[in-house]
C-alpha positions in Angstrom: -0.5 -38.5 9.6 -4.3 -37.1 9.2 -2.8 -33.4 9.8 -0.6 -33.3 6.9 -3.5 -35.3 4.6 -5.5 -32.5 5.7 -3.4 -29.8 5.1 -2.3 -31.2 1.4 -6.2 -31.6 0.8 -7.1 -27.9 2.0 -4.1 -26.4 -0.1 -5.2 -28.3 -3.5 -8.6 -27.2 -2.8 -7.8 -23.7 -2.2 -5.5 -23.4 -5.6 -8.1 -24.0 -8.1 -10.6 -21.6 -6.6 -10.5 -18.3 -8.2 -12.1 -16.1 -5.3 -12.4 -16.3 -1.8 -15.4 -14.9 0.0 -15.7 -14.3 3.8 -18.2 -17.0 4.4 -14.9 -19.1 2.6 -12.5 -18.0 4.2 -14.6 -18.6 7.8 -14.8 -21.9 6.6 -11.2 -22.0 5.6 -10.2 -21.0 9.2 -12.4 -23.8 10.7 -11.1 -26.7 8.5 -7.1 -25.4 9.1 -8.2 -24.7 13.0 -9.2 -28.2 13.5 -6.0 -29.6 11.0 -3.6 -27.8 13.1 -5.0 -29.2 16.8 -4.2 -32.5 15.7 -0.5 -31.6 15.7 2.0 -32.8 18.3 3.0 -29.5 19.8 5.9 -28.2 20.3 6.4 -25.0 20.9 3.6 -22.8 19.5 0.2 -22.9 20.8 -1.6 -24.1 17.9 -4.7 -23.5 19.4 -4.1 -19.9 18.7 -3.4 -20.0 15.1 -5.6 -18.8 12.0 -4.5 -20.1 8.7 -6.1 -17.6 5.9 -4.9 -18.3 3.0 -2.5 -20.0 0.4 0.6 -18.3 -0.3 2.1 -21.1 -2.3 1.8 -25.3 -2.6 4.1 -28.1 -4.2 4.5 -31.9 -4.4 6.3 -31.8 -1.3 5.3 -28.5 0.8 2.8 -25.7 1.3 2.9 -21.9 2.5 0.3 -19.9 4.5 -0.1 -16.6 5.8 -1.3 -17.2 9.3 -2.9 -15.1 12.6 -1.0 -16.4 15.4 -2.0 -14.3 18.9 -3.0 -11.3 16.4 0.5 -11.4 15.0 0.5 -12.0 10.9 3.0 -15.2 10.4 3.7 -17.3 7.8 3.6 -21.2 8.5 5.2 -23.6 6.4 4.4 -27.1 6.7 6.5 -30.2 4.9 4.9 -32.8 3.6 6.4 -36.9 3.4 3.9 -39.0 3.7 5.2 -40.0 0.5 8.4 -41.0 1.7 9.3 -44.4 3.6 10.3 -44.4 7.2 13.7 -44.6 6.8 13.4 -41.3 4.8 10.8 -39.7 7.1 12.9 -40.1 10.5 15.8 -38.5 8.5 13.8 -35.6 7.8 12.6 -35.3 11.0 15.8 -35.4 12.9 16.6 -32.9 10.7 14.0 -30.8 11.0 14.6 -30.8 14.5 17.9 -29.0 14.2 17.0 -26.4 11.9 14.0 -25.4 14.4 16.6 -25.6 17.1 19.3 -23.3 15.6 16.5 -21.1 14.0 15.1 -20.5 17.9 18.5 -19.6 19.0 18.7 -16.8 16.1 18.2 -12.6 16.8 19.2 -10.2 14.1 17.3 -7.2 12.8 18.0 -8.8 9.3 16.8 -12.5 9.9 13.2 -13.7 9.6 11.9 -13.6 12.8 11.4 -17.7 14.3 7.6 -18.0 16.3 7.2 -21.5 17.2 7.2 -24.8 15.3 5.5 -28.2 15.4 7.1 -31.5 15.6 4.5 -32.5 12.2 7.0 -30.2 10.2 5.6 -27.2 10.9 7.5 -23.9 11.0 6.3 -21.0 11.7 8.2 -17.2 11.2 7.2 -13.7 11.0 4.7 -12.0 7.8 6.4 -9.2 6.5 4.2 -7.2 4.4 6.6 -5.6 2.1 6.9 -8.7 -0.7 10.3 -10.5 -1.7 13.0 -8.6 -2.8 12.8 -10.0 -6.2 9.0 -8.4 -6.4 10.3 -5.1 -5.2 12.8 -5.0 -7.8 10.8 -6.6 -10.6 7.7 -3.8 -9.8 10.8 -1.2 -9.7 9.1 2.3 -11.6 12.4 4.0 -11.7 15.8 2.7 -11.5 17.3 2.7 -7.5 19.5 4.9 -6.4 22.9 4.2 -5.1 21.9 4.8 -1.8 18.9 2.2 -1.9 21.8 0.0 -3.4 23.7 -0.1 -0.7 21.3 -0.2 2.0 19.6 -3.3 0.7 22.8 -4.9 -0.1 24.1 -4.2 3.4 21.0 -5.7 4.9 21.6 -8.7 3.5 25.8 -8.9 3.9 24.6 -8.1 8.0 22.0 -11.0 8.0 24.1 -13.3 6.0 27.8 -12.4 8.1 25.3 -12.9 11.2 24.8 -16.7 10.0 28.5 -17.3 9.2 29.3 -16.0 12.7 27.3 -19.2 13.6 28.9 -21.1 11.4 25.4 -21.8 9.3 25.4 -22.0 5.7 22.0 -20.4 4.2 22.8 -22.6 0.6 19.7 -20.9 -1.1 20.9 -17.1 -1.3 18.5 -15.5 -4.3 16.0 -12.3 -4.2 13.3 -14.5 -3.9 14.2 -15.3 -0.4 15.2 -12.3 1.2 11.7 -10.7 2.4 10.9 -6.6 3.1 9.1 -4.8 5.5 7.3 -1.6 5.5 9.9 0.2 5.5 11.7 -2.0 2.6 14.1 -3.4 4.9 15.4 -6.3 4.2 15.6 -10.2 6.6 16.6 -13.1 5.0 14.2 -16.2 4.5 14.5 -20.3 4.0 17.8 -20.9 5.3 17.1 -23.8 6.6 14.0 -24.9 4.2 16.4 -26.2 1.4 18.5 -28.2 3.3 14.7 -30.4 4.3 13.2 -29.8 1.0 16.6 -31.2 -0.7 16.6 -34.2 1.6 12.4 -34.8 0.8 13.3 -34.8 -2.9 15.8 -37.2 -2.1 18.7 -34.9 -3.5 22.0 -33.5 -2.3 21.2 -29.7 -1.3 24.1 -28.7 -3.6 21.2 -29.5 -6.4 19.0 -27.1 -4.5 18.2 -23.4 -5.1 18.0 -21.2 -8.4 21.2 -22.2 -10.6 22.1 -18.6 -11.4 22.7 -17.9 -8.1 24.6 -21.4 -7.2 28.4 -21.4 -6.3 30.2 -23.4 -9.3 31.6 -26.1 -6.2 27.9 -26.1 -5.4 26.6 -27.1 -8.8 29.3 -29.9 -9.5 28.5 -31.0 -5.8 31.3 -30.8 -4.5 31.9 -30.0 -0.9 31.5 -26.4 -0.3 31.1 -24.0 2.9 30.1 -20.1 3.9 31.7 -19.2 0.6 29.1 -20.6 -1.7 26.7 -17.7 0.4 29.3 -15.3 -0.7 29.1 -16.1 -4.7 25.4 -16.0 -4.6 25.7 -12.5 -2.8 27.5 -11.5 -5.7 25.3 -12.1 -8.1 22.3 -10.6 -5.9 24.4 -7.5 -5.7 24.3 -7.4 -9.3 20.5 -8.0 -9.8 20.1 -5.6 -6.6 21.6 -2.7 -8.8 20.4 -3.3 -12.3 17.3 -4.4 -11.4 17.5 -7.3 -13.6 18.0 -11.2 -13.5 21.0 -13.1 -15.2 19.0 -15.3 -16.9 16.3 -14.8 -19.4 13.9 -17.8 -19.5 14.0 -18.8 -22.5 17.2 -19.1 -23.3 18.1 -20.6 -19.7 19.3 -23.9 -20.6 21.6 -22.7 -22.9 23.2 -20.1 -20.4 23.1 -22.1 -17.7 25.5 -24.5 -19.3 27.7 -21.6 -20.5 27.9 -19.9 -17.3 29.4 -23.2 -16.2 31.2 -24.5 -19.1 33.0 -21.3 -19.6 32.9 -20.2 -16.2 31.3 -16.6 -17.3 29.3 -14.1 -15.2 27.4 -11.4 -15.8 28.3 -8.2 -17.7 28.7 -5.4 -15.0 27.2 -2.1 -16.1 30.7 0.3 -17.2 29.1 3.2 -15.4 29.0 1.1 -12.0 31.0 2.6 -9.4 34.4 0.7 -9.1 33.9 0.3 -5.6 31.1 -1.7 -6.0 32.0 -3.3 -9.3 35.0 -4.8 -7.1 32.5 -6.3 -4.7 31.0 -7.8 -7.0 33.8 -9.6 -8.8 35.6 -10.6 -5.6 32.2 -12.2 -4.3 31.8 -14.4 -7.3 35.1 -15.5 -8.0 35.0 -19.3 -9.1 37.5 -19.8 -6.3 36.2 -20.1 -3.2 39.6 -19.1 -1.0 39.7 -16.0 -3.2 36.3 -14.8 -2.2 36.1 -12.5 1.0 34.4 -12.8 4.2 30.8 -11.7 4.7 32.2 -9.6 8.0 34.7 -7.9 5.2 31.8 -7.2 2.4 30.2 -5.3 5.3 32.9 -3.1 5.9 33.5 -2.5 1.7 30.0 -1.4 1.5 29.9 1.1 4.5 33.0 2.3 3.0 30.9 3.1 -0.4 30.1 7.0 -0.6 26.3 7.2 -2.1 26.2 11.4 -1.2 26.9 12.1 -5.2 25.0 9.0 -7.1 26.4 6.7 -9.2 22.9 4.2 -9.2 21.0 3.4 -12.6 19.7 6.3 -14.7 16.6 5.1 -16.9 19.0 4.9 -20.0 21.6 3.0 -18.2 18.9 0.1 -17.3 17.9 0.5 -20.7 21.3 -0.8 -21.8 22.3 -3.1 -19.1 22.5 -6.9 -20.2 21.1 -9.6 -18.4 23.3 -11.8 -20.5 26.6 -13.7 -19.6 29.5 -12.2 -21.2 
């Protein structure tokens, strides 16, 4: 398939240059113009879309941001040329049906679905505020309860939106839940893992960052909305202490004790109870004994934020990212 030769050739060319100049990125628009016509359509008009630049590349997919009709969009294309036919039908039939539920999809805190192509394309909505896992990392000041709450109730909505439909995201982290303007929050890649997982010829319970994954997920066994709920958990924790479970170097070594020992992280004493709770019930390491997304919902709307209880600097200063 030329288009996706082209589109793996334009994206290692456009990673190693350090600058891109208009004349560049004209000719960057021309070159992804002319890729993106020799697409089977299927639902977007491709004759209207403007790749501009690279947002990210790997051995098996690449990321743009995109004008489509004057509209900023984000198009991600998979790539399997390397694969045999057997594999490459696979992934297409399943492509199929993610584009198919992903169409049928409207909530205020879901990526927004534009259009798709039947070459692996997908194409979704640019929000301009950065992942979650930027906003928290670039954090100033520590959040206040109420900015807690809100961003962990946008994400309980989108994700008891999906279970409604019985769809299992399987990928629940910070770096996939994307903000707007006004920092709120719409969950990304719910259907990307399940196609990258099936590219790189693994089960999707191997799929996704491992502080995050469901213990049933990680010894692959079989596993359902609940696995969402655990990774929820742990977001709500990063969400409030504005931190990650893991530290990098030392990640091999936790990972395996967070599984070996079945441990989780260290919530903060001077968390509110309320929240605490949530937290604990949402990563319990068994699944029946975790709640509904719908219920999480209701637990956080429940939570008073009129008199505080988020992160003071000192409190951050002291809360551990470590397993204990």
């Amino acid at each position: 398939m030329a288009a996706m030769e082209s589109l793996g050739a334009y994206s290692m060319k456009s990673s190693t240059s350090s600058s891109h100049t208009n004349n560049n990125n004209e000719g960057i628009n021309h070159n992804i113009d002319n890729t993106m016509r020799d697409f089977d359509s299927k639902t977007i008009d491709l004759c209207m879309l403007s790749v501009e630049s690279v947002i990210s590349q790997g051995s098996i997919s690449s990321v743009f941001k995109a004008s489509y009709y004057g509209q900023d969009v984000v198009v991600k294309v998979l790539v399997v040329e390397q694969l045999c036919q057997r594999a490459k039908d696979s992934v297409k039939k399943l492509f199929d049906g993610e584009v198919s539920m992903w169409s049928m999809l409207d909530h205020p805190n879901i990526i927004k679905f534009v259009g798709a192509s039947r070459d692996l394309c997908m194409v979704s909505e640019y929000l301009h505020g950065g992942t979650l896992k930027s906003y928290l990392s670039n954090a100033i000041t520590y959040l206040s309860l109420k900015t807690v709450i809100q961003l962990a109730l946008d994400l309980a909505r989108g994700l008891s939106y999906l279970h409604s439909k019985d769809i299992v995201h399987g990928d629940v982290k910070i770096e996939n839940m994307i903000l707007d303007e006004r920092h709120q929050l719409k969950i990304a890649d719910f259907g990307v893992p399940r196609l990258v997982s099936l590219v790189q010829g693994k089960m999707i319970g191997q799929a996704g960052r491992l502080g995050c994954m469901a213990p049933e997920v990680r010894a692959g066994k079989p596993y359902d909305t609940k696995c969402d709920v655990y990774s929820f958990g742990i977001c709500l924790w990063e969400i409030y202490c504005c931190k990650t479970p893991f530290s990098p170097p030392k990640f091999a070594n936790e990972a395996s004790t967070v599984y070996n020992k079945d441990l989780r992280p260290e919530i903060p004493k001077w968390c509110p109870k309320s929240l605490a709770k949530i937290m604990k019930r949402c990563w319990s390491s068994n699944p029946k004994k975790r709640p509904e997304m719908k219920d999480v919902v209701s637990s956080l709307e429940c939570i008073d934020t009129s008199k505080g209880g988020g992160m003071t600097s000192n409190d951050q200063a002291h809360c551990s990212c470590f397993f204990h």
